[in-house]
Biotite code that builds the C-alpha atoms (Angstrom):
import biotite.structure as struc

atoms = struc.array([
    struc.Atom([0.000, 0.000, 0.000], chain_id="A", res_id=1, res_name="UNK", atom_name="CA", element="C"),
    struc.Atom([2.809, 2.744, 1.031], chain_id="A", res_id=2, res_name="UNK", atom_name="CA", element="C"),
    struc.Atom([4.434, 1.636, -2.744], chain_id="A", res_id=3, res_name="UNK", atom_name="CA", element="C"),
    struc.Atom([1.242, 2.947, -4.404], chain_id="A", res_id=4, res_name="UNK", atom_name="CA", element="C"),
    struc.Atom([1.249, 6.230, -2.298], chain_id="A", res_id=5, res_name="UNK", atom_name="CA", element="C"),
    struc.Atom([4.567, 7.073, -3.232], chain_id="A", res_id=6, res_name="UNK", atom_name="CA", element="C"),
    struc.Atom([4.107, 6.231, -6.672], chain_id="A", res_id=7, res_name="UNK", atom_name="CA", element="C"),
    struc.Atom([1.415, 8.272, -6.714], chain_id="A", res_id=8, res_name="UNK", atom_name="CA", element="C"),
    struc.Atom([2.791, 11.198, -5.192], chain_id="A", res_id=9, res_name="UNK", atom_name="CA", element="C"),
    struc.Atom([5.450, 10.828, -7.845], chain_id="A", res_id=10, res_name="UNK", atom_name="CA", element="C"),
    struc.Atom([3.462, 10.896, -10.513], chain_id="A", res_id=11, res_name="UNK", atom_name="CA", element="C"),
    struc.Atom([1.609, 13.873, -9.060], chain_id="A", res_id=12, res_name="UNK", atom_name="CA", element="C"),
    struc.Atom([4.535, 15.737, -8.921], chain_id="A", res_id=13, res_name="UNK", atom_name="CA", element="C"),
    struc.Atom([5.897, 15.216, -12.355], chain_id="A", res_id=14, res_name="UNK", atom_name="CA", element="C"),
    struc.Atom([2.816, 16.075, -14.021], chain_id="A", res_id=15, res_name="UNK", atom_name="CA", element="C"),
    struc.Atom([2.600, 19.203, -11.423], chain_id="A", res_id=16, res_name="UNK", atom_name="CA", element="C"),
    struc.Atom([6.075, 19.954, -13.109], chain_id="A", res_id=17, res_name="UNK", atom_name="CA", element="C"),
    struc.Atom([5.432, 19.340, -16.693], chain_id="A", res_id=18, res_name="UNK", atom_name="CA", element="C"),
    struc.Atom([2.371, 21.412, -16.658], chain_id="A", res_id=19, res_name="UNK", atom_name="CA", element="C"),
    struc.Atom([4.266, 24.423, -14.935], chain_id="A", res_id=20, res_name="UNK", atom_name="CA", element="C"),
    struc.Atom([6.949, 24.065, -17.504], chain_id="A", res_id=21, res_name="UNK", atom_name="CA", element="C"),
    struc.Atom([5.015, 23.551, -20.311], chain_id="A", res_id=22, res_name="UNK", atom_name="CA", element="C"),
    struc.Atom([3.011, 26.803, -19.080], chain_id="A", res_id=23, res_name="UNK", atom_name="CA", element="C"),
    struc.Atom([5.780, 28.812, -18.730], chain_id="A", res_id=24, res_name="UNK", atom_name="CA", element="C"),
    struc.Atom([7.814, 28.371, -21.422], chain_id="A", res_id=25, res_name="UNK", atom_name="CA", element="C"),
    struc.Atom([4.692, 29.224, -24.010], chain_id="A", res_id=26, res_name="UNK", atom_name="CA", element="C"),
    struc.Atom([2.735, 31.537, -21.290], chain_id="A", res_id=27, res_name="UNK", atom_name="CA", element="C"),
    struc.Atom([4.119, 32.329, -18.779], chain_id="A", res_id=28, res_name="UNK", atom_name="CA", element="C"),
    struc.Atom([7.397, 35.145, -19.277], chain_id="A", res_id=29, res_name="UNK", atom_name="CA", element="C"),
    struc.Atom([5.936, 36.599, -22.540], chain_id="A", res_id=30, res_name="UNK", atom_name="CA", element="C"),
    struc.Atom([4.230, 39.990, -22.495], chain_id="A", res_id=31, res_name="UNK", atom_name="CA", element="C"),
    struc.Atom([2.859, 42.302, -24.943], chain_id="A", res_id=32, res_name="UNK", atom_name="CA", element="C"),
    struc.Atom([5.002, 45.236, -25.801], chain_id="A", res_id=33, res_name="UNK", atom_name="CA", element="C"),
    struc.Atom([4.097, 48.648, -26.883], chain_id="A", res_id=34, res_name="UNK", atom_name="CA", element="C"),
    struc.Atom([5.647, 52.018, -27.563], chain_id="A", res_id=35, res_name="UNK", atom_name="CA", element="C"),
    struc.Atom([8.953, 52.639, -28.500], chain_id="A", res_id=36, res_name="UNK", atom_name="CA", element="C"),
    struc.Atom([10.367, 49.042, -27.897], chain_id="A", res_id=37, res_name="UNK", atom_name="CA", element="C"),
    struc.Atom([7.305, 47.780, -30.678], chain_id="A", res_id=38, res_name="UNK", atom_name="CA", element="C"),
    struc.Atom([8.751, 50.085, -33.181], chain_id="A", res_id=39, res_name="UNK", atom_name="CA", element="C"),
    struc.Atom([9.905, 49.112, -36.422], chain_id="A", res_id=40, res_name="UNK", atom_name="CA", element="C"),
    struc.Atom([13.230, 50.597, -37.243], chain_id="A", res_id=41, res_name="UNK", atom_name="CA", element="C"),
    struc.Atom([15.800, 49.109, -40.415], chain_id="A", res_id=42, res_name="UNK", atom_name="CA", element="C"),
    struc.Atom([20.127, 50.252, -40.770], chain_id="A", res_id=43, res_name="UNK", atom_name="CA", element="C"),
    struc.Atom([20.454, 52.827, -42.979], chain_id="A", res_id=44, res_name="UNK", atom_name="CA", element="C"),
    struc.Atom([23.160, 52.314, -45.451], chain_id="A", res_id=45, res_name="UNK", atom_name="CA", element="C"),
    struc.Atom([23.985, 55.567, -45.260], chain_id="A", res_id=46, res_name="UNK", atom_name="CA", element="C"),
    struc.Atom([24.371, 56.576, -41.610], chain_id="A", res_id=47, res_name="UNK", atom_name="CA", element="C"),
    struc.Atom([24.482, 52.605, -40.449], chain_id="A", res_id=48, res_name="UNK", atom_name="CA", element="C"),
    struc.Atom([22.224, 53.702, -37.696], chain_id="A", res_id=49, res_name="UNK", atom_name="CA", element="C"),
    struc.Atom([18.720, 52.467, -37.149], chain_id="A", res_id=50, res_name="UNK", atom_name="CA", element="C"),
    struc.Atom([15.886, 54.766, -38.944], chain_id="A", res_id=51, res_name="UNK", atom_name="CA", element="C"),
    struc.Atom([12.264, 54.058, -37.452], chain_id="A", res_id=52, res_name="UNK", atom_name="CA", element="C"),
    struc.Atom([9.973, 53.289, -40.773], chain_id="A", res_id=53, res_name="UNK", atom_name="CA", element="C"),
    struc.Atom([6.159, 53.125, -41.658], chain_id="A", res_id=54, res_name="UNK", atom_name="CA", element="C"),
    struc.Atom([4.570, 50.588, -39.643], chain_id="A", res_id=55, res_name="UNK", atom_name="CA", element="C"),
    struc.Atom([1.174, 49.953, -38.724], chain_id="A", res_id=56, res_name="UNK", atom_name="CA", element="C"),
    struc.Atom([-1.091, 47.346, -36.738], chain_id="A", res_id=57, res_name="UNK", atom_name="CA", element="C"),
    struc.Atom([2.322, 46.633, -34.999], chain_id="A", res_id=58, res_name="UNK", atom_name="CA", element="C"),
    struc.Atom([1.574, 43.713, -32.427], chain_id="A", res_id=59, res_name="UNK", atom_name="CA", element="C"),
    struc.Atom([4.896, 42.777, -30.567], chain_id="A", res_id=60, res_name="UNK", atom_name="CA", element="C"),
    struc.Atom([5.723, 40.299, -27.532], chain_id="A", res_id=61, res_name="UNK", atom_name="CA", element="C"),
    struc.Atom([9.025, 39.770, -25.438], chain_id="A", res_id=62, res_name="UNK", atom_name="CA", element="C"),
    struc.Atom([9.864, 38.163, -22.402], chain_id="A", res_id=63, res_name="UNK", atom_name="CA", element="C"),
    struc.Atom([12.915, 39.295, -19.900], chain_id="A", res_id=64, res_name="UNK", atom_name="CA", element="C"),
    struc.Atom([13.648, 35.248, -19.539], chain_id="A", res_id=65, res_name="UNK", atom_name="CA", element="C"),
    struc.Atom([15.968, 35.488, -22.699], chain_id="A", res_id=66, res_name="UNK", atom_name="CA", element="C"),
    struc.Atom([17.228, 38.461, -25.054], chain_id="A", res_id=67, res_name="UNK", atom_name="CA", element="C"),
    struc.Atom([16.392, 36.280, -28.065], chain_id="A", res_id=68, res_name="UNK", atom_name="CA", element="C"),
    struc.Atom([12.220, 35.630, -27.511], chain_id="A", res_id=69, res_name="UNK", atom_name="CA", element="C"),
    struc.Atom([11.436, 38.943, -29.368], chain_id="A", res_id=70, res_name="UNK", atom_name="CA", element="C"),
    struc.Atom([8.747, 38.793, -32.224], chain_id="A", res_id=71, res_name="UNK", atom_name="CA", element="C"),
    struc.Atom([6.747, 41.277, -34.035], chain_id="A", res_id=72, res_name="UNK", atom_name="CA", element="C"),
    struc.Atom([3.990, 41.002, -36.940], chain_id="A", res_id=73, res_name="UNK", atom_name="CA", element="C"),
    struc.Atom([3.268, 44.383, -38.671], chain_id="A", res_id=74, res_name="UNK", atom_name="CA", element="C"),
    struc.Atom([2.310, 45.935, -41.884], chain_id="A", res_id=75, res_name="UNK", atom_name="CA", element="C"),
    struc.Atom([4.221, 48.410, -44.179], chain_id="A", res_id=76, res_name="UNK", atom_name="CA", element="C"),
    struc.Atom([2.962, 50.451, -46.927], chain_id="A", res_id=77, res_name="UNK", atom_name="CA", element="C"),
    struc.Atom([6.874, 51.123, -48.149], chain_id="A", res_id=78, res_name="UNK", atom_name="CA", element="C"),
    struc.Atom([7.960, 48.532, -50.958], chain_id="A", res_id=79, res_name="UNK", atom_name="CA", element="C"),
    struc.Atom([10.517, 46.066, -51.160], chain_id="A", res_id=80, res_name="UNK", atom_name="CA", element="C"),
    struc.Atom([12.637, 47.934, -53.746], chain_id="A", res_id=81, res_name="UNK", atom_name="CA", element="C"),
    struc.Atom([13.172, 51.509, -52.342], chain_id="A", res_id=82, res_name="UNK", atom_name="CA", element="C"),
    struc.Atom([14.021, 49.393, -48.795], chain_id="A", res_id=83, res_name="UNK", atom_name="CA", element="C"),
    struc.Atom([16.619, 47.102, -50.346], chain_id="A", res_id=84, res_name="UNK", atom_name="CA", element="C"),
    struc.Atom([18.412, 50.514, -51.691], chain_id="A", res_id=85, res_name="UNK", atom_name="CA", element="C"),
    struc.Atom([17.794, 52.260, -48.683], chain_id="A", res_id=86, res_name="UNK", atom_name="CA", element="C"),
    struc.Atom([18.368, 50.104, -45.949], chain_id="A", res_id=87, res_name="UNK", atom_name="CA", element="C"),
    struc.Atom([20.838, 47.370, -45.071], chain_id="A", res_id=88, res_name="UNK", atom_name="CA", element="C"),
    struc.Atom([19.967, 43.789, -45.881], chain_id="A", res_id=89, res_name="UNK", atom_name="CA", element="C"),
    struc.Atom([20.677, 40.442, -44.866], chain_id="A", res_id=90, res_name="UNK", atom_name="CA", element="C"),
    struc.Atom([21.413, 36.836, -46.199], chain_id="A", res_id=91, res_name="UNK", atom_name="CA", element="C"),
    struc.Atom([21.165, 33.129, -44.332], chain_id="A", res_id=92, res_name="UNK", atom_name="CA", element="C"),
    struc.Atom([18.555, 34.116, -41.816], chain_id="A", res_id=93, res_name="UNK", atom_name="CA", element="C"),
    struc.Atom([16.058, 31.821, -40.151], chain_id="A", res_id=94, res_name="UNK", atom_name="CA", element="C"),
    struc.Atom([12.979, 32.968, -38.198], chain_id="A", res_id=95, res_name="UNK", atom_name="CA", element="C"),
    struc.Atom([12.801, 31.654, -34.730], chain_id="A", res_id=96, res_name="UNK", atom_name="CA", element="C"),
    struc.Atom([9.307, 29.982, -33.951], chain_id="A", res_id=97, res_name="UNK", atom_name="CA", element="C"),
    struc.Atom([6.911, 31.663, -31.908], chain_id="A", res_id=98, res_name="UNK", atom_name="CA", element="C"),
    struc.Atom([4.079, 30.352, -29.450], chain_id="A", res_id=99, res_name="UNK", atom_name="CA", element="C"),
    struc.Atom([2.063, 28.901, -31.332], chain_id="A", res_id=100, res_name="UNK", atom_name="CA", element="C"),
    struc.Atom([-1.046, 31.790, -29.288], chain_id="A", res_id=101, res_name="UNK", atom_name="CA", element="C"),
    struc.Atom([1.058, 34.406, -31.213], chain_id="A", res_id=102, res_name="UNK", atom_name="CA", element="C"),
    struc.Atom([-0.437, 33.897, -34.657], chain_id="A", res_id=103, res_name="UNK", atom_name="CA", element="C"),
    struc.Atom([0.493, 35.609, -36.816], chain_id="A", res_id=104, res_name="UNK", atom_name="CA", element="C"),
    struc.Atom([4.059, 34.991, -36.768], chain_id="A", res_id=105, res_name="UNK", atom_name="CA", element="C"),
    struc.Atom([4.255, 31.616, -38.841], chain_id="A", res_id=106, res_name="UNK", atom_name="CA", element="C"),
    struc.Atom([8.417, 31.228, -39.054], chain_id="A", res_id=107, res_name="UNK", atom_name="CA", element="C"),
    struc.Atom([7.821, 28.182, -41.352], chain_id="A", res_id=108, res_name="UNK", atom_name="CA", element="C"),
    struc.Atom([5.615, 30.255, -43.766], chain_id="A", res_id=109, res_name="UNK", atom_name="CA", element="C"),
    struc.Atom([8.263, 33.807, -43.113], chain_id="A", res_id=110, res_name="UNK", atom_name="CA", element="C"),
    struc.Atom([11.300, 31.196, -43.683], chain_id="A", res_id=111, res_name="UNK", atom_name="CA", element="C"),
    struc.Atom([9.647, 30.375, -46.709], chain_id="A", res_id=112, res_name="UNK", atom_name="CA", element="C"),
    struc.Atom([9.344, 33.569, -47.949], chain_id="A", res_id=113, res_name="UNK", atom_name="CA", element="C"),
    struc.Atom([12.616, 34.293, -47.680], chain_id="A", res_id=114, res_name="UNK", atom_name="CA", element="C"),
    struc.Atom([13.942, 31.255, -49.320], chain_id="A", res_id=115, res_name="UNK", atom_name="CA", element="C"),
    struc.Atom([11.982, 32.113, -52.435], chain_id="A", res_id=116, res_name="UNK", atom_name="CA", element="C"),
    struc.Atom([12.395, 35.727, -52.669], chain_id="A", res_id=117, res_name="UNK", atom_name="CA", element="C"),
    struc.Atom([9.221, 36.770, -52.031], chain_id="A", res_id=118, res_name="UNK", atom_name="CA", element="C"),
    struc.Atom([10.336, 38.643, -49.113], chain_id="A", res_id=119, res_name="UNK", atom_name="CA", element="C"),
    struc.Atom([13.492, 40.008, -48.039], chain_id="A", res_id=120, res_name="UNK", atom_name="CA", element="C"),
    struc.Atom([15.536, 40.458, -44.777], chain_id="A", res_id=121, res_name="UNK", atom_name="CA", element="C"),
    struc.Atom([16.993, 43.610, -42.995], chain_id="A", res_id=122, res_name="UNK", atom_name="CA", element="C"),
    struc.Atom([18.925, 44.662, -39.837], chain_id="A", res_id=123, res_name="UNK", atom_name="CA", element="C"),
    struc.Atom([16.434, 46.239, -37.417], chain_id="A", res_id=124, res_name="UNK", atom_name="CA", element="C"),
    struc.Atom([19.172, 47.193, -34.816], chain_id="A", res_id=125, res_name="UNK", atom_name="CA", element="C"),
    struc.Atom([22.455, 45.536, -34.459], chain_id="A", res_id=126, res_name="UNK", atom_name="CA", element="C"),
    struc.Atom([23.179, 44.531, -30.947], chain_id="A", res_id=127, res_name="UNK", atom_name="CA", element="C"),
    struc.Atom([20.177, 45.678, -29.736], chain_id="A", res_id=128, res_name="UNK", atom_name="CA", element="C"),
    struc.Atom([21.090, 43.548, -26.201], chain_id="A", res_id=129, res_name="UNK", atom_name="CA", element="C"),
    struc.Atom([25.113, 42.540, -26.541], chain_id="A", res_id=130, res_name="UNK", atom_name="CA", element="C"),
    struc.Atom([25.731, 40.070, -29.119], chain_id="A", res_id=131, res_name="UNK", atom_name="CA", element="C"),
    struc.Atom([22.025, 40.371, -30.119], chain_id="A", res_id=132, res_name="UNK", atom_name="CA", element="C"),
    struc.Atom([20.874, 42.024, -33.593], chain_id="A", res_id=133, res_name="UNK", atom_name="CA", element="C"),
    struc.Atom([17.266, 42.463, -34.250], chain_id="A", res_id=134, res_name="UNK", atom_name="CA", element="C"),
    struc.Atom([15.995, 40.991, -37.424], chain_id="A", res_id=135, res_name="UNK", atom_name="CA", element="C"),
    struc.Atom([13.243, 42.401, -40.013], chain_id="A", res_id=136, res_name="UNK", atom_name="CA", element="C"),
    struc.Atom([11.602, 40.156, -42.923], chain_id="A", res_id=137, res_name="UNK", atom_name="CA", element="C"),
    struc.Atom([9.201, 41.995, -45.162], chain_id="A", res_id=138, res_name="UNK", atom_name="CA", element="C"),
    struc.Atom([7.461, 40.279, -47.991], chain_id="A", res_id=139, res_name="UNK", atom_name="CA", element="C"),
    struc.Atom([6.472, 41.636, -51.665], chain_id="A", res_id=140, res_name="UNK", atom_name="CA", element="C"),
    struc.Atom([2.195, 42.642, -50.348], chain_id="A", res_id=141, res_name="UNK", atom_name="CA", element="C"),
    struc.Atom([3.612, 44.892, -47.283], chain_id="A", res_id=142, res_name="UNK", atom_name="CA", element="C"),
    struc.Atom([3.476, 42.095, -44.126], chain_id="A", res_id=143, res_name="UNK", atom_name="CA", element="C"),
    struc.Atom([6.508, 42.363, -42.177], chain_id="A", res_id=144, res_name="UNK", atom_name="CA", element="C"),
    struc.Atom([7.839, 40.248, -38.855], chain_id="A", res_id=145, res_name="UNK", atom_name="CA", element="C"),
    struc.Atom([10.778, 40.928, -36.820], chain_id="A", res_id=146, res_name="UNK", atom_name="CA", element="C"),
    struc.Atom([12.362, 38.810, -34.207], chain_id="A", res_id=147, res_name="UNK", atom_name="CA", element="C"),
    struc.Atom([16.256, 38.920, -32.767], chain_id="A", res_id=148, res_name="UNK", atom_name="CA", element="C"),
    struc.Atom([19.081, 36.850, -33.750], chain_id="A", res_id=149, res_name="UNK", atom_name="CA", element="C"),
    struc.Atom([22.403, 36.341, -32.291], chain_id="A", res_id=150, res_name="UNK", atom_name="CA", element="C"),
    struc.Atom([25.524, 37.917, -33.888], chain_id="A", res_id=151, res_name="UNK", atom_name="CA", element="C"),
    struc.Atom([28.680, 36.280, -34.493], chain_id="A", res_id=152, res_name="UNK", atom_name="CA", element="C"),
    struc.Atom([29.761, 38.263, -30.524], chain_id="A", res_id=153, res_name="UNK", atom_name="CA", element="C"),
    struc.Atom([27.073, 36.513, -29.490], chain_id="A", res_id=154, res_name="UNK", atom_name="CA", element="C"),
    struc.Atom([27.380, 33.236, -30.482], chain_id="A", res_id=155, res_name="UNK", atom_name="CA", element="C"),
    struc.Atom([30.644, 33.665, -29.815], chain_id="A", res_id=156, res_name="UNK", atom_name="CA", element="C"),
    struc.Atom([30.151, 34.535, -26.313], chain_id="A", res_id=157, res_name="UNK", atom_name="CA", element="C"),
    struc.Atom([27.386, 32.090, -25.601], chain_id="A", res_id=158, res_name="UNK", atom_name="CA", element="C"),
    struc.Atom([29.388, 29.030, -26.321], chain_id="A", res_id=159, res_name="UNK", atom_name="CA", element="C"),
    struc.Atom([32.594, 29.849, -24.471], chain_id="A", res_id=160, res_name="UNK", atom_name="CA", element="C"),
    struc.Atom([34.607, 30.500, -27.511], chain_id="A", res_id=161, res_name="UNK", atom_name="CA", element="C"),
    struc.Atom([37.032, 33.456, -27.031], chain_id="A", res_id=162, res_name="UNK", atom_name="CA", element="C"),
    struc.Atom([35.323, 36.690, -28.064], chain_id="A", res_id=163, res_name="UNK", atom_name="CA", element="C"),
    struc.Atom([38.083, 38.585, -29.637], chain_id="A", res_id=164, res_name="UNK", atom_name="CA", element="C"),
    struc.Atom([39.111, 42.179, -30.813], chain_id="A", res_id=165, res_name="UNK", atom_name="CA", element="C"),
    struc.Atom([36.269, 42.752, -33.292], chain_id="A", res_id=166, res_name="UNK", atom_name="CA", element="C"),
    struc.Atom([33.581, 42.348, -30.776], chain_id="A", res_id=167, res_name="UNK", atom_name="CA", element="C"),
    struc.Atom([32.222, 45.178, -28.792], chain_id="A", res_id=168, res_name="UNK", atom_name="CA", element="C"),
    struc.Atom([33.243, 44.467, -24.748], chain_id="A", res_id=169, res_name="UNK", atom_name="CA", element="C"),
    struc.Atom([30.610, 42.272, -23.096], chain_id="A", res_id=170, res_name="UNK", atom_name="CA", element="C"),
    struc.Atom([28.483, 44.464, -20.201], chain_id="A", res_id=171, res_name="UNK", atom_name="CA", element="C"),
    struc.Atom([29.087, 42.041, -17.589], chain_id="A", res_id=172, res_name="UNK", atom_name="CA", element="C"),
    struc.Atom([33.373, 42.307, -18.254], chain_id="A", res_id=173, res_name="UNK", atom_name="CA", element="C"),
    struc.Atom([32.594, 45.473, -15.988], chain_id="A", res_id=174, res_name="UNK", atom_name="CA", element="C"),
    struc.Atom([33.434, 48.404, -18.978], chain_id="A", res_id=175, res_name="UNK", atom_name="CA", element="C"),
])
């Protein structure tokens, strides 16, 4: 009888623990984000400093748990070709899933997009957090998505390889 209690208990507990993880890892840490932090802003090739551009019916969410859980889905009356001469674009880039309650971010269907050239990709904001650069994907009808990618720093930095000179100095090295 006392095997079946503990077993029991056990079993209680794990599914206590998958359900709070589960919970928090879609749920949980995310928030909405307005204002300034939901605006949409591309490098100029010009100044190589981030210009905010026409964006409308931005929705955004972010969560403090990780520098890299930033999405956004917004539209853009601006077209694809006065962008690519006006702003700085980007090759190899793969959209990060998002909950699946944040729908309209689809990074199968964005990833897509990109691979066939019906959309194209821009810096939003290099390091935007250290080692972080935030990523914009626009497509040919005016929909546009952004979500954050680490740099080369920041790869770099997350997997213990040594930085080196050509990386900004981490925030926690105590500049």
């Amino acid at each position: 009888m006392n095997g079946k209690i503990v077993g029991a208990a056990i079993l209680a507990s794990a599914a206590i623990a998958g359900a709070s993880i589960y919970y928090l890892q879609l749920f949980g840490f995310y928030e909405e984000v307005s204002g300034e932090a939901a605006e949409v802003r591309l490098v100029s090739l010009v100044s190589d400093l981030p210009e905010q551009i026409v964006a409308d019916n931005v929705r955004a969410i972010d969560a403090d748990s990780s520098p890299i859980r930033y999405r956004a889905c917004f539209d853009t009356p601006q077209g694809l070709a006065m962008l690519s001469e006006t702003y700085v674009g980007i090759d190899d880039v793969t959209p990060r899933n998002a909950p699946g309650w944040f729908d309209c971010f689809d990074a199968a269907a964005i990833g897509a997009s990109l691979a066939n050239g019906s959309a194209l990709a821009f810096v939003g904001t290099k390091n935007i957090e250290y080692g972080v650069d935030r990523i914009v994907a626009i497509t040919e009808d005016g929909r546009g998505y952004v979500w954050h990618e680490l740099n080369d720093c920041g790869q770099k930095a997350y997997d213990g390889t040594v930085v080196g000179e050509e990386c900004p100095s981490s925030p926690s090295a105590g500049d």
